[in-house]
C-alpha positions in Angstrom: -18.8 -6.4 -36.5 -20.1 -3.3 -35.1 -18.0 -0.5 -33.7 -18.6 -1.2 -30.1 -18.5 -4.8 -30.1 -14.8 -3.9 -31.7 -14.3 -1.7 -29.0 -15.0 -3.9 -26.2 -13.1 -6.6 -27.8 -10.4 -4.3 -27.7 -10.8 -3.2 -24.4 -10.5 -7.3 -23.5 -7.4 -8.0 -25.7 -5.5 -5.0 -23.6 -6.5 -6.0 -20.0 -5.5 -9.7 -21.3 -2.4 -8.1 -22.4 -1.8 -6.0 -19.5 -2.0 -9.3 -17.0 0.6 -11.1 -19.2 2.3 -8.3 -18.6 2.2 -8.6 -15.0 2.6 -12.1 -14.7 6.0 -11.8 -16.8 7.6 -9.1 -14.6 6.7 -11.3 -12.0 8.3 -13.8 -13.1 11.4 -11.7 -13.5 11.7 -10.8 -17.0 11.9 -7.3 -17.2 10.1 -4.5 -19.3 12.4 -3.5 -21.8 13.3 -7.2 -22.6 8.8 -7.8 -22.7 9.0 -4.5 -25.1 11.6 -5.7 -27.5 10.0 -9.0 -27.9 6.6 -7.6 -28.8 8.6 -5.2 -31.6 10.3 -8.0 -32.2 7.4 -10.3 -33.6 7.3 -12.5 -30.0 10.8 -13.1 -30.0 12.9 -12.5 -26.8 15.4 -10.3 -27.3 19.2 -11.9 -27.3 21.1 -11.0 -24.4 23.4 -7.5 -24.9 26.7 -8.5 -25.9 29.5 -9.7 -23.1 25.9 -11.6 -21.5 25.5 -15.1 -22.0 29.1 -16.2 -22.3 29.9 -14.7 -25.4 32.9 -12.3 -25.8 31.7 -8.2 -26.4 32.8 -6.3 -28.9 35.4 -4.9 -27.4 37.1 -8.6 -27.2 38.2 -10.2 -30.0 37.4 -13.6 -30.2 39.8 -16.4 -28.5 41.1 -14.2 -25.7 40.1 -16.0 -22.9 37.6 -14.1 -20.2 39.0 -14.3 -17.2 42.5 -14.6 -17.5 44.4 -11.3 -17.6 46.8 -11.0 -21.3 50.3 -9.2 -20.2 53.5 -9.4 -18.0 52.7 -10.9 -15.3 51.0 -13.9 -17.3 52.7 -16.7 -17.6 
């Protein structure tokens, strides 16, 4: 292919891109989370942890969320 049919095949791919783009922030996804999946190989990136319903690091598994652990329990 000749350099400026590769450029201009280029220059379509990123304004393709940059409407997905738009059309997913629109929809309420946001950058960083677009970003990572494209680094990622198209993957969405899993939610940061304490997101989703799963416990953080700084909770060890089987403490309940929600429920406060001390002397007034019970």
């Amino acid at each position: 292919m000749d350099p400026r049919q590769l450029i201009g095949r280029l220059a379509e791919l990123k304004a393709e891109g940059d409407a997905i783009m738009q059309q997913l922030m629109a929809s309420g996804m946001p950058p960083e989370q677009i970003m990572a999946a494209l680094e990622g190989g198209g993957q969405p990136a899993p939610p940061p942890p304490g997101m989703g319903g799963q416990p953080g690091p700084d909770l060890p598994p089987g403490i309940p969320q929600g429920m406060p652990q001390g002397l007034l329990a019970g």
